[in-house]
Each structure stands twice: as structure tokens, then as C-alpha cells.
MDTraj code that builds the backbone (N, CA, C; nanometers):
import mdtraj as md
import numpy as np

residues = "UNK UNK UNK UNK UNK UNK UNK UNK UNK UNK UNK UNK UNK UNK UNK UNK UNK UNK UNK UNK UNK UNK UNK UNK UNK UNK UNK UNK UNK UNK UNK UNK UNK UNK UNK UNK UNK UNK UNK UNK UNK UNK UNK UNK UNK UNK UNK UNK UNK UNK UNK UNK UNK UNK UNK UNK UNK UNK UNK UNK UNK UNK UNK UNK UNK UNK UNK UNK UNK UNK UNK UNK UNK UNK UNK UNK UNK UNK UNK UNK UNK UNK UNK UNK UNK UNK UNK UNK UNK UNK UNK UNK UNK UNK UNK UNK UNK UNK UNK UNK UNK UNK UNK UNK UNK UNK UNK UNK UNK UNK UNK UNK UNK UNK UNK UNK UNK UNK UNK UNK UNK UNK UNK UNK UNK UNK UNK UNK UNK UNK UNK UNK UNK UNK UNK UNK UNK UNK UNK UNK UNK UNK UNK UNK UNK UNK UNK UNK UNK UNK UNK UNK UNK UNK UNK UNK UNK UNK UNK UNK UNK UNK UNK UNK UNK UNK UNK UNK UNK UNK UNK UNK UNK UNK UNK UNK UNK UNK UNK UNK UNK UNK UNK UNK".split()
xyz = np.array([
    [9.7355, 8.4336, -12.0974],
    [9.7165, 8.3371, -12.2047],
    [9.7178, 8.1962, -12.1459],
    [9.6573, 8.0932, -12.1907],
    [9.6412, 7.9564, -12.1575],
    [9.7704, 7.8728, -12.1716],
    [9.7860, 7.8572, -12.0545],
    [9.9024, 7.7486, -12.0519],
    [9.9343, 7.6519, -12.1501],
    [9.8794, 7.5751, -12.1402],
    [9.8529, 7.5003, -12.2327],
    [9.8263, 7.5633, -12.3811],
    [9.7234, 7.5792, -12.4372],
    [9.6900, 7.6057, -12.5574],
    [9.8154, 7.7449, -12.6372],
    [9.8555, 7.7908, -12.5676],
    [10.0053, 7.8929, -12.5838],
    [10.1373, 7.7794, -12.6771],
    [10.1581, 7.6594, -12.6230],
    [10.2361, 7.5878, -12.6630],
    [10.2135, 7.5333, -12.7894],
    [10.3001, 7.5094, -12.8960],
    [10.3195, 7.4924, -13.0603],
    [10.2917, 7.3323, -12.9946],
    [10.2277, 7.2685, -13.0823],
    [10.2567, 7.1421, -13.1418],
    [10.3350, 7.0644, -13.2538],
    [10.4449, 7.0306, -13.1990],
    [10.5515, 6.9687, -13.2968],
    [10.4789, 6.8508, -13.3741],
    [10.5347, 6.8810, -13.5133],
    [10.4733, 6.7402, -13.5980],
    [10.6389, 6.6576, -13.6274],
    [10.5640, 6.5064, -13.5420],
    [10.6589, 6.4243, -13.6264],
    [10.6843, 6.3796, -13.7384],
    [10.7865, 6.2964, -13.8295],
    [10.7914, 6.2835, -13.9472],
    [10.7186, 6.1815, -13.9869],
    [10.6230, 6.1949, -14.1216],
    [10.5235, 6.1375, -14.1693],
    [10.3990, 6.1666, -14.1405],
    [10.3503, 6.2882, -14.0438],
    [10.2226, 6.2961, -14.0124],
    [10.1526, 6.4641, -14.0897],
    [10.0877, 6.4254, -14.1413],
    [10.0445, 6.5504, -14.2682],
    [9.9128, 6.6139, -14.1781],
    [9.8678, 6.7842, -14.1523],
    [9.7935, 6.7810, -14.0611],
    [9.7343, 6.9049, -14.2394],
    [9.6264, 6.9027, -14.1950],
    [9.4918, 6.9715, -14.3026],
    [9.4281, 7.0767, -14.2239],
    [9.3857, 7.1883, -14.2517],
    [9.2861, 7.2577, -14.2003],
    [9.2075, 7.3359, -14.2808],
    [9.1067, 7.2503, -14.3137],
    [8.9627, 7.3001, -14.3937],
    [8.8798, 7.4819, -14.3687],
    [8.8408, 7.5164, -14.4645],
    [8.7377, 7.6845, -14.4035],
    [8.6793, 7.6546, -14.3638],
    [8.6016, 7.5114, -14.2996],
    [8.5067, 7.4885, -14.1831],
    [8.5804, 7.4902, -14.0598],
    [8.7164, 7.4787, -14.0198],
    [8.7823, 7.5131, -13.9138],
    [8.7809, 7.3153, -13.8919],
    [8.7935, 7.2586, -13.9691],
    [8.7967, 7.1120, -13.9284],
    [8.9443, 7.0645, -13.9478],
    [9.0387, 7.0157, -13.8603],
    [9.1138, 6.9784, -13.8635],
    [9.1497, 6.8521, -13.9123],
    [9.2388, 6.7925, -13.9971],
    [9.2590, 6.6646, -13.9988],
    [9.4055, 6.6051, -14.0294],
    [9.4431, 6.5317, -13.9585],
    [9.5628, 6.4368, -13.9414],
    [9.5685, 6.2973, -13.9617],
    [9.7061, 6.2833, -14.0503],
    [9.7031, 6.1485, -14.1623],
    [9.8024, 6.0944, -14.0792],
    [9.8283, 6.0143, -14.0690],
    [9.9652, 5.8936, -14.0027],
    [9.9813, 5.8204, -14.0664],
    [10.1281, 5.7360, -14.0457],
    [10.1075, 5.5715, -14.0877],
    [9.9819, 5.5240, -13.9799],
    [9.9705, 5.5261, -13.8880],
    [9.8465, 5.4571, -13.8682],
    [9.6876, 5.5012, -13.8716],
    [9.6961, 5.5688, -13.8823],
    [9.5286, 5.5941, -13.9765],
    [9.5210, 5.7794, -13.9683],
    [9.3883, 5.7850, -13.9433],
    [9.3451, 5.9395, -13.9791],
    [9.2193, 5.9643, -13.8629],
    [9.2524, 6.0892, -13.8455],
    [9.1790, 6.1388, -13.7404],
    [9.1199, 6.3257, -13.7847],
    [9.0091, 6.3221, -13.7457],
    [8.9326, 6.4502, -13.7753],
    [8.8712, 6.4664, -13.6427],
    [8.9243, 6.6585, -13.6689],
    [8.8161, 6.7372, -13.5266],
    [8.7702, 6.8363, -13.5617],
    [8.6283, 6.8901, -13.5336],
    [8.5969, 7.0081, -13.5739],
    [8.6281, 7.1325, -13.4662],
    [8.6600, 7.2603, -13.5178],
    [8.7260, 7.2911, -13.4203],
    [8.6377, 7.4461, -13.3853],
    [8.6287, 7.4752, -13.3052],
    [8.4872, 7.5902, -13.2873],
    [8.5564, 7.7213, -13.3468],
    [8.4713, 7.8081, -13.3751],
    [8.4950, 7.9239, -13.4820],
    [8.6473, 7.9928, -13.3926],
    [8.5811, 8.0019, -13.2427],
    [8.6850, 8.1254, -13.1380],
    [8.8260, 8.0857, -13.1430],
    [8.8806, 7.9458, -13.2151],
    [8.9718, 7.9562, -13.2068],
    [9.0430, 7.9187, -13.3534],
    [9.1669, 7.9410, -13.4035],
    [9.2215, 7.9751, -13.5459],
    [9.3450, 7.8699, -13.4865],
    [9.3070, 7.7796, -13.6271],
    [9.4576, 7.6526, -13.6452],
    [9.5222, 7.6931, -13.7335],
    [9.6226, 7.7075, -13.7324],
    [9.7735, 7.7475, -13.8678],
    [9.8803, 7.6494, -13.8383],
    [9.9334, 7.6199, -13.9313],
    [10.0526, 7.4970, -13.9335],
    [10.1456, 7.5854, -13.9909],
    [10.2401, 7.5692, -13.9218],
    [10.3627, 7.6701, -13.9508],
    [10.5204, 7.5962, -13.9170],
    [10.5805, 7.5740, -14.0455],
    [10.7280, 7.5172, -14.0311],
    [10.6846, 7.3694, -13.9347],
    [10.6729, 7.2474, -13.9869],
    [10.6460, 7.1778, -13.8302],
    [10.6117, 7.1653, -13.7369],
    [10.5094, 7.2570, -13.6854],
    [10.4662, 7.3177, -13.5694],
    [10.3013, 7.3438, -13.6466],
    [10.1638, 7.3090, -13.5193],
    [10.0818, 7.3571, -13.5318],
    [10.0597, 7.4380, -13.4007],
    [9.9821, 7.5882, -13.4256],
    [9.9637, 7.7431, -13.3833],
    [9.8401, 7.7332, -13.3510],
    [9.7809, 7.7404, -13.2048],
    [9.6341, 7.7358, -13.2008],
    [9.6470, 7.9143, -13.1596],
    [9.5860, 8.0014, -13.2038],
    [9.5169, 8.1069, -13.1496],
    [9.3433, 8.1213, -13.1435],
    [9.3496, 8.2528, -13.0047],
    [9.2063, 8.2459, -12.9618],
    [9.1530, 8.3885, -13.0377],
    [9.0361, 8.4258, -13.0394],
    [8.9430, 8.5352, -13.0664],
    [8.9745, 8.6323, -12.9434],
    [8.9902, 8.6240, -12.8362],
    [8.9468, 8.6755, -12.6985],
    [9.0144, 8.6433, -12.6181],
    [8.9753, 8.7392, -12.5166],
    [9.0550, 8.6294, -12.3797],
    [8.8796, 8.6468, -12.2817],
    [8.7800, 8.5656, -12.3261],
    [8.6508, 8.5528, -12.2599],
    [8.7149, 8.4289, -12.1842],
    [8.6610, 8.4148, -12.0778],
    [8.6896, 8.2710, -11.9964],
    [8.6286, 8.1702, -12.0809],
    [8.5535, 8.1690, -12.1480],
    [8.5385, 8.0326, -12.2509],
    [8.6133, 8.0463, -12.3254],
    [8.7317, 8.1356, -12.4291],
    [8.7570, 8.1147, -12.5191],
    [8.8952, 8.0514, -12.4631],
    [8.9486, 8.0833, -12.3304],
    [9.0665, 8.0740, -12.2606],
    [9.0704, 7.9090, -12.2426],
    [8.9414, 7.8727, -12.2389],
    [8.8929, 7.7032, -12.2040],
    [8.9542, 7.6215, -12.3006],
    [8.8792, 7.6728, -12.4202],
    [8.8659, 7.6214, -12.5471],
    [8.9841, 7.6052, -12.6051],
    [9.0557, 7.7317, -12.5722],
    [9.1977, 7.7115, -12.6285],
    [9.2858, 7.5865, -12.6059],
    [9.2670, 7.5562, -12.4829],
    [9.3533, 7.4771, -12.4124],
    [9.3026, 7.3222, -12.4514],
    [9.1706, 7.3497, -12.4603],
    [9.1001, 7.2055, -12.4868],
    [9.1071, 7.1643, -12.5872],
    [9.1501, 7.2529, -12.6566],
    [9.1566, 7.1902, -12.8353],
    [9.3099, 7.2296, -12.8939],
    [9.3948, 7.2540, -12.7855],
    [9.5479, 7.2447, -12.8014],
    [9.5793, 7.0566, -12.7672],
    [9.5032, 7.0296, -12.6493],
    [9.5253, 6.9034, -12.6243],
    [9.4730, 6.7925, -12.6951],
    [9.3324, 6.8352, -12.7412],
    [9.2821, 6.7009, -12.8095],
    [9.3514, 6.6985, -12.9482],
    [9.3900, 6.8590, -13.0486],
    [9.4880, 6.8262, -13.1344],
    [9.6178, 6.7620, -13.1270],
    [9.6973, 6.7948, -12.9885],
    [9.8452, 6.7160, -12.9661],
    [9.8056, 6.5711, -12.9196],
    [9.6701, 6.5079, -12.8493],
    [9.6350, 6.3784, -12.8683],
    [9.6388, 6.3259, -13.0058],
    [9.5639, 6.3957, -13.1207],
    [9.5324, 6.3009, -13.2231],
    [9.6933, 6.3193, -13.2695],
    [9.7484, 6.4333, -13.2835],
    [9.9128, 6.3687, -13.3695],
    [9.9821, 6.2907, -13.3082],
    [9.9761, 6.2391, -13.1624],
    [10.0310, 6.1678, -13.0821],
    [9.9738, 6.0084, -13.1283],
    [9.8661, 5.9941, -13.1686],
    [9.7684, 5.8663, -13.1749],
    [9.8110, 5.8602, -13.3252],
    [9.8003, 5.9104, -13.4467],
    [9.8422, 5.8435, -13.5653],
    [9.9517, 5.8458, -13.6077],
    [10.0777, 5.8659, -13.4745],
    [10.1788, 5.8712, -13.4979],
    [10.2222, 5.7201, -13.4444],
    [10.2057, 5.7396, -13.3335],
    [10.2520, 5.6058, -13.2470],
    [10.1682, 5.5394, -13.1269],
    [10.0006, 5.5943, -13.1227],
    [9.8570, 5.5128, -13.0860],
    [9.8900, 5.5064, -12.9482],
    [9.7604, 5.4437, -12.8969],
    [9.7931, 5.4898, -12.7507],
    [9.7215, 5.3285, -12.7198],
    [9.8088, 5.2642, -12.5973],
    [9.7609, 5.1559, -12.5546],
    [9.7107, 5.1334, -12.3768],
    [9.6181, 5.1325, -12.3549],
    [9.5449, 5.0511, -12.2494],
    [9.5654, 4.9045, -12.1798],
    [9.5976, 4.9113, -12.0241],
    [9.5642, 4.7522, -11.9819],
    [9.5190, 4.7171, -11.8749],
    [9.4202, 4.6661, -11.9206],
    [9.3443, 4.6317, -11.7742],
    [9.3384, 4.4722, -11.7074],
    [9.3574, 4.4718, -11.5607],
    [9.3909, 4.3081, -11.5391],
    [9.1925, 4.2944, -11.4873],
    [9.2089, 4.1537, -11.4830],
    [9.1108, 4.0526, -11.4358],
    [9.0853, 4.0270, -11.3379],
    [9.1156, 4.0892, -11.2114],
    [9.0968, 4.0557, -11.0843],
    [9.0132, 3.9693, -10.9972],
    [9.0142, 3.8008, -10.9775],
    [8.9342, 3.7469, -10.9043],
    [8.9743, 3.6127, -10.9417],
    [8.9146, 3.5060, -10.8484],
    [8.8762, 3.3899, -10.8575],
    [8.7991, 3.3466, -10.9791],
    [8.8199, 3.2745, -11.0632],
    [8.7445, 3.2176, -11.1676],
    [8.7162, 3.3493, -11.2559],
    [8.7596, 3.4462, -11.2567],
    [8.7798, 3.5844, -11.3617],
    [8.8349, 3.5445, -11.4937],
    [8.7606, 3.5684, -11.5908],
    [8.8077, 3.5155, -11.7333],
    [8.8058, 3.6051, -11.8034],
    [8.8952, 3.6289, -11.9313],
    [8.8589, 3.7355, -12.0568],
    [8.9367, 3.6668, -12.1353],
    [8.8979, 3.6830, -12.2795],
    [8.9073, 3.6764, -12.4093],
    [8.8178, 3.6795, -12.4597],
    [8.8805, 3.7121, -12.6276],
    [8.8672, 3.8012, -12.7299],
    [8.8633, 3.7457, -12.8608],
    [8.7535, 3.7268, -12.9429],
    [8.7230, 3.6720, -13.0719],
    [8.6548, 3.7638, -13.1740],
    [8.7967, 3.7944, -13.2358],
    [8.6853, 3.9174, -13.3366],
    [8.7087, 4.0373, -13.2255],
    [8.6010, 4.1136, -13.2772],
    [8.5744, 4.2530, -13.2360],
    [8.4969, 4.2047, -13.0620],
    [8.4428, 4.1019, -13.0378],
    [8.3456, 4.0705, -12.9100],
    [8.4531, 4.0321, -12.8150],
    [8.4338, 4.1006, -12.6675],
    [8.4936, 4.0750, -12.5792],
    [8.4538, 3.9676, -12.4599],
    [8.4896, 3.8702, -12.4386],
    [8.3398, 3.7826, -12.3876],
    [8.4496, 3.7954, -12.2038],
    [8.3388, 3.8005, -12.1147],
    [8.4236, 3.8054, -11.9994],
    [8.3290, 3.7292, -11.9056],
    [8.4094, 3.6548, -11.8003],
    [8.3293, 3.6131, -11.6958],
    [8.3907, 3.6336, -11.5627],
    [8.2272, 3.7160, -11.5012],
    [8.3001, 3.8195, -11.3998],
    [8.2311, 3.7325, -11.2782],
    [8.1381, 3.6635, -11.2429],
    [8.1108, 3.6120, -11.1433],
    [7.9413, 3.5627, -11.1324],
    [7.9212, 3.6458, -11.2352],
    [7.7831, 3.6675, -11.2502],
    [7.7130, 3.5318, -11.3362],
    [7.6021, 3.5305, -11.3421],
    [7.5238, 3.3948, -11.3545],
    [7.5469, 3.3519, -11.5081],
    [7.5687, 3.4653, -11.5706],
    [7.5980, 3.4519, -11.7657],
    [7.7733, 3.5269, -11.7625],
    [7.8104, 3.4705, -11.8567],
    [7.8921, 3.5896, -11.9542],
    [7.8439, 3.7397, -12.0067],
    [7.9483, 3.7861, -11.9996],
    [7.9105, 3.9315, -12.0817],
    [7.9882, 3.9209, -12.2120],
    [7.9050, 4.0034, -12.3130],
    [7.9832, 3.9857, -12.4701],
    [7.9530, 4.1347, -12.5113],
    [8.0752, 4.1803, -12.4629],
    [8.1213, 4.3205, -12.5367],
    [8.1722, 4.3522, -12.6298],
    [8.0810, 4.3937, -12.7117],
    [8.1135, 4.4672, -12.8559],
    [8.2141, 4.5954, -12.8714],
    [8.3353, 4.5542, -12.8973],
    [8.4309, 4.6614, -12.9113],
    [8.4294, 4.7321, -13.0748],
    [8.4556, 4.8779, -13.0169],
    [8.4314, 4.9650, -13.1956],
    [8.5546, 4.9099, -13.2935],
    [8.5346, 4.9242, -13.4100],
    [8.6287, 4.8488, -13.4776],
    [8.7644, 4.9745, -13.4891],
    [8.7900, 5.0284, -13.4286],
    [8.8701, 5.1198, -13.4290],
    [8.9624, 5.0689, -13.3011],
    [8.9187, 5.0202, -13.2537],
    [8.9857, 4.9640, -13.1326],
    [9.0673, 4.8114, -13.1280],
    [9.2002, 4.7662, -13.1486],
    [9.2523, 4.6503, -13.1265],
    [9.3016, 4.6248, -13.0152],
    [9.1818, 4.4572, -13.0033],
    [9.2085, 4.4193, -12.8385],
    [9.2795, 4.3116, -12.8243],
    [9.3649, 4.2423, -12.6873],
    [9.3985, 4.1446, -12.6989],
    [9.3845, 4.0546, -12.5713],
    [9.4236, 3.9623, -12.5468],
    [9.3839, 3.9296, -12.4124],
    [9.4846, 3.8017, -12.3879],
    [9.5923, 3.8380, -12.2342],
    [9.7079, 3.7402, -12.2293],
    [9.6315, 3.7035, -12.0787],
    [9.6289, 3.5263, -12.0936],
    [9.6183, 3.4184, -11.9413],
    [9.6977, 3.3720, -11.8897],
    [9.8031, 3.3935, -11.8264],
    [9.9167, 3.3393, -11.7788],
    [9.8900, 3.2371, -11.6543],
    [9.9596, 3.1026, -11.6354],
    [9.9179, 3.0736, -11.5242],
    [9.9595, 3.0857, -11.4364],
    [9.8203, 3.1344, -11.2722],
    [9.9215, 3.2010, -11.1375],
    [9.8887, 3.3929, -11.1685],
    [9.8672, 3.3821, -11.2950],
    [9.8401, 3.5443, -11.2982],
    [9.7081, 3.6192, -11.3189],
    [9.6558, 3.7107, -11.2661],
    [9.5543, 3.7466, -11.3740],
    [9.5281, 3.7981, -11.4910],
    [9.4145, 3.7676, -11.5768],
    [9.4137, 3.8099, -11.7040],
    [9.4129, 3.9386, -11.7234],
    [9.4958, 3.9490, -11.8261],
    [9.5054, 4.1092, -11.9132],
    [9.4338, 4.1317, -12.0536],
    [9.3857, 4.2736, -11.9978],
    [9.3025, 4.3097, -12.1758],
    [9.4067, 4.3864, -12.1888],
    [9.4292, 4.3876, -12.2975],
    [9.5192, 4.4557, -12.3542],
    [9.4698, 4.5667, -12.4739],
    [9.4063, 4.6756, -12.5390],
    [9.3684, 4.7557, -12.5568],
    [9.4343, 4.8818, -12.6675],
    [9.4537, 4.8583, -12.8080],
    [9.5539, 4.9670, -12.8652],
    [9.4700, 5.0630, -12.9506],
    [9.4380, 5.1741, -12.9916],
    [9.3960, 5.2389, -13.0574],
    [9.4975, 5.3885, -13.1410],
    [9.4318, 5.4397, -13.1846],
    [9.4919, 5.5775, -13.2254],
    [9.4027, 5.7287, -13.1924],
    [9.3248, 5.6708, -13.1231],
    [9.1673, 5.7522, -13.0525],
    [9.1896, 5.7438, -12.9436],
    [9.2288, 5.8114, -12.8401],
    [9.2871, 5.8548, -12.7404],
    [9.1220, 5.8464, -12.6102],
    [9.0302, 5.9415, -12.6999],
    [8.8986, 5.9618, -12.6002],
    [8.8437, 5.8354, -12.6387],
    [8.8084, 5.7616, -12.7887],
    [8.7515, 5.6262, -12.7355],
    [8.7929, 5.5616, -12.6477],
    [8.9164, 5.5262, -12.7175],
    [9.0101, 5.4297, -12.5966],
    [8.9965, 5.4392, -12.4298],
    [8.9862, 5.5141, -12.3876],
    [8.9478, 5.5609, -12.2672],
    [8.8013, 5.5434, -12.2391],
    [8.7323, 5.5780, -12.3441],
    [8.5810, 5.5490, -12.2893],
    [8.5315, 5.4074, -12.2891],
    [8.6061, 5.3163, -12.3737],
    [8.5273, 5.1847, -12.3962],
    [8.6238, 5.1241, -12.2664],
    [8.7366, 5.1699, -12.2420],
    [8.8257, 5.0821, -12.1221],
    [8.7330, 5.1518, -11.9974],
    [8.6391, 5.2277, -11.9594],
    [8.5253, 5.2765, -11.8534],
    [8.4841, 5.1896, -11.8501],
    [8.4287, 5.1854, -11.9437],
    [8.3394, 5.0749, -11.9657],
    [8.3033, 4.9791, -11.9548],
    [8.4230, 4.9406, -11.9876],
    [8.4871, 4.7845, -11.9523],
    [8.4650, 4.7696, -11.7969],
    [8.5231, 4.9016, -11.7229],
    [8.5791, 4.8534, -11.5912],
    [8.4456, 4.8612, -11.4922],
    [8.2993, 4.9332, -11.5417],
    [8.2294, 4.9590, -11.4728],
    [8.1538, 4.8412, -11.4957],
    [8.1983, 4.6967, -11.5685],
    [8.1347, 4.5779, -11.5606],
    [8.1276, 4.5146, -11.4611],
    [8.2461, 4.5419, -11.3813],
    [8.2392, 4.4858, -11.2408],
    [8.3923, 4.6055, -11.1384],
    [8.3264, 4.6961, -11.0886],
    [8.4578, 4.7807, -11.0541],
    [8.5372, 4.6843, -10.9248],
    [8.6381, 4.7476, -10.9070],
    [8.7099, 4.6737, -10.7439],
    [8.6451, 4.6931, -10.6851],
    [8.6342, 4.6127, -10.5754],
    [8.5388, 4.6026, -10.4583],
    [8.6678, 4.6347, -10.3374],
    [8.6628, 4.6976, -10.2596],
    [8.7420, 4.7403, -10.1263],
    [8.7768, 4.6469, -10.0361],
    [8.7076, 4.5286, -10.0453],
    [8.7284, 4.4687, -9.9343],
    [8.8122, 4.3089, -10.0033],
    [8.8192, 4.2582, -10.0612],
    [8.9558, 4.1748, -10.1749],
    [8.9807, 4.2333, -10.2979],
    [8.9623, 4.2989, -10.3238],
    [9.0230, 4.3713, -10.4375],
    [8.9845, 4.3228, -10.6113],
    [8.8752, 4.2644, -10.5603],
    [8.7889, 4.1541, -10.6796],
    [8.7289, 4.2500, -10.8079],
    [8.7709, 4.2401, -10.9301],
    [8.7131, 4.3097, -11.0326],
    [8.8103, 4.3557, -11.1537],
    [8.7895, 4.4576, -11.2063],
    [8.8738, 4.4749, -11.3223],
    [8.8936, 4.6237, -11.2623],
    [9.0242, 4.5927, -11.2850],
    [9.1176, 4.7838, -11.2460],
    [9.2168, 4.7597, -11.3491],
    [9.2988, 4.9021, -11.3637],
    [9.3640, 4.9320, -11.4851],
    [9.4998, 4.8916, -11.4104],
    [9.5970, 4.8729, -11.4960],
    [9.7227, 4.8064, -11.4222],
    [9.8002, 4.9154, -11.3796],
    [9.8457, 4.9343, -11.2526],
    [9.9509, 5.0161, -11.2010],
    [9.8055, 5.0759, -11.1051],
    [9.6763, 5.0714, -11.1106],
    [9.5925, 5.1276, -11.0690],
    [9.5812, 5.1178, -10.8620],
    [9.5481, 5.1776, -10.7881],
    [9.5771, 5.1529, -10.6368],
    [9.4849, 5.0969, -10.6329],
    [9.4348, 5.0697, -10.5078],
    [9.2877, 5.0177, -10.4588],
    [9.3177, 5.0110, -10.3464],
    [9.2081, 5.1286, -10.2245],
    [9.2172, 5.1175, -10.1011],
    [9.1928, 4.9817, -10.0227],
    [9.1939, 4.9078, -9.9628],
    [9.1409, 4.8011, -9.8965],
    [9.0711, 4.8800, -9.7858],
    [8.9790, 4.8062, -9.7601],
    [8.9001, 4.8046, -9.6047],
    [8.9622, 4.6725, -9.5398],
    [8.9500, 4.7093, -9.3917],
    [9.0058, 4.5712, -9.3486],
    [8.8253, 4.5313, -9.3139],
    [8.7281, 4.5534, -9.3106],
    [8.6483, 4.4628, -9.2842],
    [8.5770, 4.4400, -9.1742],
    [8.4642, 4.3009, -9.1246],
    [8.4215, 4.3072, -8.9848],
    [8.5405, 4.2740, -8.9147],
    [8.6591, 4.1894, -8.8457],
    [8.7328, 4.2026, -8.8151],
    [8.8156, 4.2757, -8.7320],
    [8.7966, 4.3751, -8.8032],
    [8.8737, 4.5528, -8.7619],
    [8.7905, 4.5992, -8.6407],
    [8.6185, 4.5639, -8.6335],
    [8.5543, 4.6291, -8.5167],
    [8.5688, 4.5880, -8.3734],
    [8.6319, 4.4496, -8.4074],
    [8.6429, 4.4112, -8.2529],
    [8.7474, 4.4504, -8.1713],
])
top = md.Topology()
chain = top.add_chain()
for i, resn in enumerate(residues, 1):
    res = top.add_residue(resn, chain, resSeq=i)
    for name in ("N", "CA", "C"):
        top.add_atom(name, md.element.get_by_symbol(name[0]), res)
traj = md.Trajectory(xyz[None], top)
């Protein structure tokens, strides 16, 4: 049986979880609501505080599935319970970000600004300290957006290896190269 998908999902207090005869799941929070549809092979039951994923089979896809939709369900009760936050720094010389509205306006080195349209599901923020670099700061209750628009973000200008120039996620490594230097 799947590691993962074997394990109950505990519900915390205040979060109401639904499961429709289309097999569509849905979860209410104080902070918002989240829906997944969930494929036929596997069966959601909410039982005492606890949601029960079982499979149809043990086919190597259904063994997948199980697990994959044990996690993205314990993501969403995790996200409209208490949301999941993102932060990414500014890395560089003359590196700028802030945030007006939903548009993320950044200046990465390049000849214009960029003005990124963030989904409205997403609350961003952006701290300039001086001496430091800038932070986006990033909160949602959507676990896979959140993650995909912070890609996103970072593939605007990734670290470069050789000063460490660009946007990386905080706590993130970055190999250095030492450079021409090193050959002699």
C-alpha cells in the first residue's frame, strides 16, 4: 500500500471538507475554499475528523494516484487552514521590486521594467531595507499556484554562478564558480 496515501488526514478545527458523487472534493476554512476533482480509482470518506483516501487496485497507477491525491488533499486543508507563504530576495546591484495592486513591477537589469500580473488569489508584498536586498514576500492558500507563479517569478532573471546576481528563494544555496581567475 502507498506510503503516503495509507495515512488519515487530520482535520483541524473550523475546516468543513465536502465530497460530491462526482468524486469532487471541497474544503471551507476561515481563509477561503478550495476544490479538487478527484479521479474515479480512488474513494474519499471523512470519518470522525479524519479524511480516508482508498484505492480501486493496487495497478501501479492507482498506487500513484493514491498518494498524489492524499497530498494535494492534506495541501488544500493545510492552505485554508493556515495558507502557505513564499520569499524570494532580489539579488543584485540596482535590483528593485515592488508591488501596487495585483502588478508586480521589478527591475532586474534589463533595458525596461517587468510588470507582473499576479492571480488575485495570491497576496504579495514587498520589504526594501537599507544595506539589504529586496524581499517578495508571497501568501496564498493554493499551495501549487503559489509555487508556480514564485517559478515564475524566479525564471525572470535566475542566479547566475558566478556573483550570485538574480532572484533565488530565501534559505536557497547557489553554487559559485570562481571564474577566469581560477585557470591560471
Amino acid at each position: 500500500m502507498s506510503r503516503i496515501g495509507k495515512l488519515p488526514i487530520s482535520l483541524p478545527k473550523g475546516v468543513e471538507v465536502v465530497v460530491d458523487g462526482d468524486n469532487v472534493v471541497t474544503v471551507k476554512g476561515k481563509l477561503g475554499t478550495l476544490t479538487q476533482k478527484v479521479n474515479p480509482a480512488i474513494s474519499v470518506a471523512v470519518q470522525d475528523e479524519h479524511i480516508v483516501l482508498t484505492r480501486a487496485t493496487d495497478q501501479k497507477q492507482h498506487k500513484a494516484l493514491h498518494g498524489l491525491y492524499r497530498a494535494l488533499i492534506a495541501n488544500m486543508v493545510h492552505g485554508v487552514s493556515e495558507g502557505f507563504k513564499t520569499v524570494q530576495a532580489v539579488v543584485g546591484v540596482g535590483y528593485k521590486a515592488q508591488v501596487q495592486g495585483q502588478i508586480l513591477e521589478l527591475s532586474l537589469g534589463y533595458s525596461h521594467n517587468i510588470f507582473f500580473e499576479l492571480p488575485k488569489e495570491i497576496k504579495c508584498e514587498t520589504v526594501t531595507e537599507k544595506g539589504k536586498d529586496p524581499l517578495i514576500i508571497m501568501t496564498s492558500i493554493d499551495k501549487q499556484l503559489l509555487g508556480q507563479v514564485a517559478a515564475k517569478i524566479r525564471s525572470l532573471r535566475k542566479p547566475e554562478p558566478y556573483k550570485g546576481k538574480g532572484i533565488r528563494f530565501q534559505g536557497e544555496v547557489i553554487r559559485k564558480k570562481a571564474g577566469k581567475a581560477a585557470a591560471k
